[in-house]
C-alpha positions as CSV (number, residue, x, y, z in Angstrom):
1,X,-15.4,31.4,8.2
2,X,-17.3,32.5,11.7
3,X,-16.0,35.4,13.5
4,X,-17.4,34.8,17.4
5,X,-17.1,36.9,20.5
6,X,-18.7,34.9,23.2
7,X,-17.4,32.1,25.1
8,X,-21.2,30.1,24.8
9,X,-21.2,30.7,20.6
10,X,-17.3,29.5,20.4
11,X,-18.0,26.1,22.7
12,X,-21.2,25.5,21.1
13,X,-19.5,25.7,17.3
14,X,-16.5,23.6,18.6
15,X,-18.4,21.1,20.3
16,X,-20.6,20.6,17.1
17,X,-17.2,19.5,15.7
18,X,-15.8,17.3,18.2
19,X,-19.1,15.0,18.2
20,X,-18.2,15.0,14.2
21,X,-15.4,13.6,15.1
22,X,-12.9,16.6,13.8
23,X,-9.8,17.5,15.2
24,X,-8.8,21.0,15.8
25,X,-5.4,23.4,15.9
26,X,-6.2,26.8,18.1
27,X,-3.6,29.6,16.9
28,X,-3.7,32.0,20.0
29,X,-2.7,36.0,18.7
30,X,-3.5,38.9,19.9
31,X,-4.1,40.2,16.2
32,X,-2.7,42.6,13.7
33,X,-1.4,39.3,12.0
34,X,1.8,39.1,9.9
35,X,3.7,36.1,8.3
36,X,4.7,34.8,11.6
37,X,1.3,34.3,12.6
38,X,0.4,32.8,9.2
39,X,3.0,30.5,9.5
40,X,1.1,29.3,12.1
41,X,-1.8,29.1,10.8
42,X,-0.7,27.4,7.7
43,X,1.0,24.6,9.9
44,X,-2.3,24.3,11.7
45,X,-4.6,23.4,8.8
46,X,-2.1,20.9,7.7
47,X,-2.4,18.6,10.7
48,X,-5.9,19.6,12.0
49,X,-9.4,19.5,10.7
50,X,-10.6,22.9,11.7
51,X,-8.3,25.6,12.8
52,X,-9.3,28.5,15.5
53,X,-7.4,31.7,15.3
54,X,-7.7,33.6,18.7
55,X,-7.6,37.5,18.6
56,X,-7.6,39.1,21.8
57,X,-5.2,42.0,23.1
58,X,-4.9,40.6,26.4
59,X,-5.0,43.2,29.0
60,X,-3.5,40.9,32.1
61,X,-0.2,40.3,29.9
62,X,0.2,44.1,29.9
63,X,2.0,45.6,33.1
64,X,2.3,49.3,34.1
65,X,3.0,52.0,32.0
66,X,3.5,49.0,28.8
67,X,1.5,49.9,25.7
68,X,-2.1,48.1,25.6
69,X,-3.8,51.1,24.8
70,X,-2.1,51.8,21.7
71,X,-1.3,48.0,20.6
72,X,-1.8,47.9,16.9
73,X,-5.3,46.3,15.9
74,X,-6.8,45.8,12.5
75,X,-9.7,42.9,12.9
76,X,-11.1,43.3,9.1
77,X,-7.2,43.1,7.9
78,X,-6.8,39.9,10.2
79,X,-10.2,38.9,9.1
80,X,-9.3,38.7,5.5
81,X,-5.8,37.1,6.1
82,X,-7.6,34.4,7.9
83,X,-10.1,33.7,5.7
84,X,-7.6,33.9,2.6
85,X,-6.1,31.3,4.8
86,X,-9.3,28.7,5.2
87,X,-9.4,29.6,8.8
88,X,-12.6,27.8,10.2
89,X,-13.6,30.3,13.1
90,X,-11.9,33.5,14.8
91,X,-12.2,33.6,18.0
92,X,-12.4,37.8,19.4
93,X,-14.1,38.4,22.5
94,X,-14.1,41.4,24.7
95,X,-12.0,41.7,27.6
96,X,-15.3,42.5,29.2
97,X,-16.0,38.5,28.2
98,X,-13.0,36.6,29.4
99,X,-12.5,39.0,32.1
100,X,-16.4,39.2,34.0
101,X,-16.5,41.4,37.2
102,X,-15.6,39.1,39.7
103,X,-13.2,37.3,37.8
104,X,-10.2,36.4,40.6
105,X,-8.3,32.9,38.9
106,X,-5.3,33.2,37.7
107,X,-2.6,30.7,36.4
108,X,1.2,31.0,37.1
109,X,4.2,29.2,36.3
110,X,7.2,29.7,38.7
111,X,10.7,29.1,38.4
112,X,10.5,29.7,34.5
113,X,8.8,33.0,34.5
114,X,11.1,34.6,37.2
115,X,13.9,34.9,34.7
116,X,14.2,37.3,31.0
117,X,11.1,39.2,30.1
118,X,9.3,37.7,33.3
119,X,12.3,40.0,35.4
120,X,11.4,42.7,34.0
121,X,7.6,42.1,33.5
122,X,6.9,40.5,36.5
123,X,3.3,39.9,35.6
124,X,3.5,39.1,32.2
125,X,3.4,35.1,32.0
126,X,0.9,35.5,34.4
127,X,-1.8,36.8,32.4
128,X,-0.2,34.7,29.3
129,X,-0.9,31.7,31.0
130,X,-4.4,32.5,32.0
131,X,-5.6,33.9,29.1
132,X,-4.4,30.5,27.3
133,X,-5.4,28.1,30.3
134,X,-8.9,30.0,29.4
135,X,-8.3,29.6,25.1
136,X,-7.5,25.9,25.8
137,X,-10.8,25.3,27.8
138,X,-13.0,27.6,25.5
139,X,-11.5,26.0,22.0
140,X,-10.6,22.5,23.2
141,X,-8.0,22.0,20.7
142,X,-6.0,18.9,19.9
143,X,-3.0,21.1,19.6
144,X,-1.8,24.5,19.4
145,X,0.9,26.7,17.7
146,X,3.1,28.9,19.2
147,X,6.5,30.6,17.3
148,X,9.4,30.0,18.7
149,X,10.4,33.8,18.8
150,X,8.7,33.9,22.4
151,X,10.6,31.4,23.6
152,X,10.2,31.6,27.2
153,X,6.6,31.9,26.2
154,X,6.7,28.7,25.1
155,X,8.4,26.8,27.8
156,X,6.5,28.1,30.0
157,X,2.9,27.1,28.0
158,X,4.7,23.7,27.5
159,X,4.9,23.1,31.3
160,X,1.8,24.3,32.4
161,X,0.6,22.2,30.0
162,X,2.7,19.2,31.5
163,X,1.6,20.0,35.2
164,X,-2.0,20.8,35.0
165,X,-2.4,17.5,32.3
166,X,-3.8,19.9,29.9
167,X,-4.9,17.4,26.6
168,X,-3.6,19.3,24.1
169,X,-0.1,18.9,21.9
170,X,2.0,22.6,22.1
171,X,4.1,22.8,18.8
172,X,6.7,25.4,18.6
173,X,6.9,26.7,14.9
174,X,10.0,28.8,13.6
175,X,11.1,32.3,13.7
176,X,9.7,34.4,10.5
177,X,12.0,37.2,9.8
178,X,12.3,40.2,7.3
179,X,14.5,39.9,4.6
180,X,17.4,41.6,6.4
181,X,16.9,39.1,9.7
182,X,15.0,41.1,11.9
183,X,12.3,38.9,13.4
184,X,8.4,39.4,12.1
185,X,6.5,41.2,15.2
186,X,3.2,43.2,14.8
187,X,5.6,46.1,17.4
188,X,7.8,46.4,14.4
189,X,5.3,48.7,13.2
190,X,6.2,51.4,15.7
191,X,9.1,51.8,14.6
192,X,10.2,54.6,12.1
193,X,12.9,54.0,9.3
194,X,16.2,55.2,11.6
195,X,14.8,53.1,14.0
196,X,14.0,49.8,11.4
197,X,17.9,49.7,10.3
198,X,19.0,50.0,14.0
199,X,16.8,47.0,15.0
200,X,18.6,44.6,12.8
201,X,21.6,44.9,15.4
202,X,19.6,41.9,17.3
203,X,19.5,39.3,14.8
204,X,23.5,40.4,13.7
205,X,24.4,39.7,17.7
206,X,22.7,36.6,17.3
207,X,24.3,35.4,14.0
208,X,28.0,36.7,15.6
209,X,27.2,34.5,19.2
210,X,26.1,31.4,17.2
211,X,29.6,32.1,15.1
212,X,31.6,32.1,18.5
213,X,29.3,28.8,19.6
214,X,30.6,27.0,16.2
215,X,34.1,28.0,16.8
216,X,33.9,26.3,20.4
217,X,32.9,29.1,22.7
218,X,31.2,27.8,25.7
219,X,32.1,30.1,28.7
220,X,28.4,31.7,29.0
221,X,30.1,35.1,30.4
222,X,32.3,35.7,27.3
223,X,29.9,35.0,25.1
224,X,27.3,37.0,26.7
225,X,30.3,39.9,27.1
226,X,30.3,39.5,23.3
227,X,27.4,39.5,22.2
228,X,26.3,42.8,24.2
229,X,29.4,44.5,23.1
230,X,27.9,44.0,19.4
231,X,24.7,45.4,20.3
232,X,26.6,48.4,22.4
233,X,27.7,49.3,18.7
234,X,24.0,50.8,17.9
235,X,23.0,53.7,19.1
236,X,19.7,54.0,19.1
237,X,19.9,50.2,21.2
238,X,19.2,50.2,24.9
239,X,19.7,47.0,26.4
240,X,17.0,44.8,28.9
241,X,18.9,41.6,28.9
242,X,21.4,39.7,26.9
243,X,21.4,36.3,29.1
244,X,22.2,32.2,27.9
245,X,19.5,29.9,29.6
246,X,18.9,26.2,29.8
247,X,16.5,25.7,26.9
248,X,14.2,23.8,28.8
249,X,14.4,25.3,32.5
250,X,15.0,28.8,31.2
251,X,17.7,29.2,34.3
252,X,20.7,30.7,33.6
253,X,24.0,28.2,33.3
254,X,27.4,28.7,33.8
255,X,28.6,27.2,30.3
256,X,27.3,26.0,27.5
257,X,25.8,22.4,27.8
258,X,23.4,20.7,25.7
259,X,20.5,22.5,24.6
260,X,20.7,26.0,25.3
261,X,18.6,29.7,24.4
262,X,20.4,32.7,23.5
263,X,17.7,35.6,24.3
264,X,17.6,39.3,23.6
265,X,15.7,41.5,25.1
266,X,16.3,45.7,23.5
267,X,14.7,48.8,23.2
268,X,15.0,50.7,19.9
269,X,13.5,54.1,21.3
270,X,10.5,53.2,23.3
271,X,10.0,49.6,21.0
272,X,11.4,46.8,23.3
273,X,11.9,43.9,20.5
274,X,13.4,40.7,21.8
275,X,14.9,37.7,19.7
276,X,16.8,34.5,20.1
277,X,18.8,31.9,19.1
278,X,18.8,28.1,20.4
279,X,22.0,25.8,20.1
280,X,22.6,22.3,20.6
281,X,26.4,21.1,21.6
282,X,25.6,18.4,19.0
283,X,25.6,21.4,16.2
């Protein structure tokens, strides 16, 4: 396994493998891997050749006053995970690297972005879909993985991909979660153990919404009313968003049609964690 920093090296390596005819999965992180990123991972050398594992804490995704600076990061830990993996090359470059001075280009997707996490972090899909426009021209992979926790993330990757006739395959991969539900996220680790049993509250909304969906619930402002009302039941939870979107469009709807996403957004203490659930009407 190569570890490589520069955009030249990465190309170069990639291209060497191309002209051998070998396909490639790209796994974009921004480190301090878990199972959700393994998952990953372990999806993408069963359908590719060579696999490329990104790691890059991307400052543009960041807004104000969010927490770059103190993101965790462990490259020898993700290192070994990788390689225990049969991870052909990690990709980690500098900021100083895929950001020279200069650098003014950047990639947005509207409509999609405008609503959840991209309300309250208006510049966030921004810099996502830069930094991958950028991983998809460095790597040139025939397809990437992305978990389906970050939903909106992923629509949103999916379209650009569709409107700027990116050739590359986007394949959403499952939610990992702890043992007790709560979904796998390298912020978990910022939270201490009062704050651990109070984040489980997300994945217990979730599970009591998807209860009300089965029974026949489809008026989106009950069952947003009752899912926040279970959340409102922690303490330590502060709210961001509770909201039902269209599953493709990620607008909100008036009732529940089709496919839709059921998305959290919550802050136990100063840890926003967000989660989701999507239903189909054929469920």
């Amino acid at each position: 396994m190569k570890i490589l920093g520069t955009v030249q090296e990465t190309k170069q390596e990639i291209r060497a493998w191309k002209k051998a005819g070998l396909s490639v999965g790209l796994v974009p992180t921004m480190g301090f891997l878990h199972e959700g990123h393994l998952s990953l991972i372990q999806r993408a050398k069963k359908e590719n050749d060579k696999v490329v594992v990104s790691i890059f804490v991307n400052p543009t995704q960041f807004g104000k006053g969010e927490d770059l600076e103190s993101y965790p990061r462990d490259l020898e830990k993700d290192a070994q995970l990788c390689e225990a993996e049969g991870v052909d090359l990690i990709f980690h470059p500098t900021p100083e690297e895929m950001y020279p001075t200069g650098f003014h280009t950047y990639v947005n997707v509207e409509t999609l972005s405008e609503t959840l996490c991209g309300k309250s972090r208006p510049t966030h899909f921004r810099g996502v879909c830069t930094v991958v426009s950028k991983l998809f021209h460095i790597a040139a992979p025939d397809r990437a993985y992305f978990g389906q926790k970050d939903a909106q993330q992923l629509a949103i990757v999916k379209r650009m991909v569709r409107d700027l006739d990116f050739d590359v395959e986007v394949i959403g991969c499952p939610i990992i979660r702890e043992s007790d539900g709560l979904a796998k996220s390298s912020r978990n680790t910022y939270l201490n153990e009062e704050q651990r049993r109070a984040a489980t509250v997300l994945h217990r909304a979730l599970l009591y919404g998807e209860t009300l969906l089965r029974q026949g619930q489809r008026d989106v402002t009950q069952l947003e009313r009752e899912i926040r009302a279970q959340i409102e039941k922690e303490p330590l939870a502060q709210i961001d968003y509770v909201q039902i979107v269209d599953a493709l469009s990620m607008q909100p709807v008036p009732k529940v049609e089709e496919e839709i996403l059921v998305a959290l957004a919550v802050r136990i203490g100063n840890t926003r964690l967000i989660d989701n659930l999507m239903f189909t009407t054929e469920n």
